[in-house]
N, C-alpha and C positions, 0 to 999 in steps of 0.2 A: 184238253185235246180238241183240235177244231179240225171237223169235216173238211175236206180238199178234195179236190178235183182236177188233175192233170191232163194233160193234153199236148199234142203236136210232136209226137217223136216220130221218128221214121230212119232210114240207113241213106246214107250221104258217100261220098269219096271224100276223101281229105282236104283238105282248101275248099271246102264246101260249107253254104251255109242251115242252121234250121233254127226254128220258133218256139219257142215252148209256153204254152200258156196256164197257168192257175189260177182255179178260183175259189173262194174260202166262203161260201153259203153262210156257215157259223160263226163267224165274227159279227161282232152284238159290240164291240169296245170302239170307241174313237182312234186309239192307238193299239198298236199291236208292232210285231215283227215279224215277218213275212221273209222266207226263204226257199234257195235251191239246195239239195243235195244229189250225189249221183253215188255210185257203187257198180264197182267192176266186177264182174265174175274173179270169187276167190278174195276180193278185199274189202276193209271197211267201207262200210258206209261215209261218205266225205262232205263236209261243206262246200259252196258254190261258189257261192253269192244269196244276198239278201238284204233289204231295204226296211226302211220304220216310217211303220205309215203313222203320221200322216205325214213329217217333213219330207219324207223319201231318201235321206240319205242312204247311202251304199257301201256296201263292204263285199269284196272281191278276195277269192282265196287267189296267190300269187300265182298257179297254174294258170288260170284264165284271166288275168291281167288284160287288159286293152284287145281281146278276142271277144269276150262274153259282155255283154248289158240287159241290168235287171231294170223295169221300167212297170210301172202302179198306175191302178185306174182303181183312186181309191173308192169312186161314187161305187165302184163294181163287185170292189175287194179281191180284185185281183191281180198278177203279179206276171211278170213275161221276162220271158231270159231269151233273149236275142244272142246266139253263138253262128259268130264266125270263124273264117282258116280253122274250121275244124280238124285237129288231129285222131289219130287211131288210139291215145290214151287217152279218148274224150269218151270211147264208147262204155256205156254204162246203163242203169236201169237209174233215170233219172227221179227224184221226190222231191215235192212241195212238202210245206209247214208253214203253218200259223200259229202264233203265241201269243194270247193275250194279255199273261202276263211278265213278257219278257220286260226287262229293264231297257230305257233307250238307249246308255252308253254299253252297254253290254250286247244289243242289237249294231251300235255302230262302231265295234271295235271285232266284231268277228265272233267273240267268246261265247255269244249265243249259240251261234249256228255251231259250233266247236264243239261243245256240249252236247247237243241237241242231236247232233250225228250220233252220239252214242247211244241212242234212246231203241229199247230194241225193239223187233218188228211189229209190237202189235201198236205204236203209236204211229206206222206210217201207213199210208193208202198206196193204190194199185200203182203208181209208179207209170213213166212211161218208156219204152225201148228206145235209145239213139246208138245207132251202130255204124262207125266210120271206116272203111273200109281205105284201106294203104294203097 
């Protein structure tokens, strides 16, 4: 379990955009996998989006298709999810994660982050608020 650090949520209108930044202090590995998940009041925990550092490839859950971009600053170890046309079932308690020993086709086929949703609260951090307002 690697330390995280979230950041940049805040309450938007809909077709609006915001930033979200992560950064994983604890990653000590060359390669890792690096993701977003969110959770709505009342439902699971969900996959995002998330990338394998170091190629940076990308896996996008079909909800945020060509709205959302996760982008790596690997000197940094950190990870940003760029969401726009924000919708009102975007609102959620957004989480980062870090895995250093995820598998890379498993990082870039989604099944990680799919998994990893199920993991229960005591492997995630404080989370941050994005609330879209209709």
């Amino acid at each position: 379990q690697v330390q995280v650090v979230e950041s940049g949520g805040g309450s938007v209108e809909a077709g609006g955009s915001l930033r979200l930044s992560c950064v994983a202090p604890g990653v000590t590995s060359s390669s890792y996998c690096m993701g977003w998940f969110r959770q709505a009041p009342g439902k699971q925990r969900e996959a995002v989006a998330n990338a394998y550092v170091p190629d940076g490839r990308t896996y996008y859950a079909d909800s945020v298709k060509g709205r959302f971009t996760v982008s790596q600053d690997n000197g940094k170890n950190t990870l940003s999810l760029q969401m726009t046309a924000l919708k009102s079932e975007d609102t959620g308690m957004y989480y980062c994660a870090a895995d250093q020993a995820a598998l890379a086709d498993d990082c870039y086929s989604g099944s990680w982050s799919h998994l990893y949703a199920l993991y229960d609260d005591d492997y995630w951090g404080q989370g941050t608020q994005v609330t879209v307002s209709s």
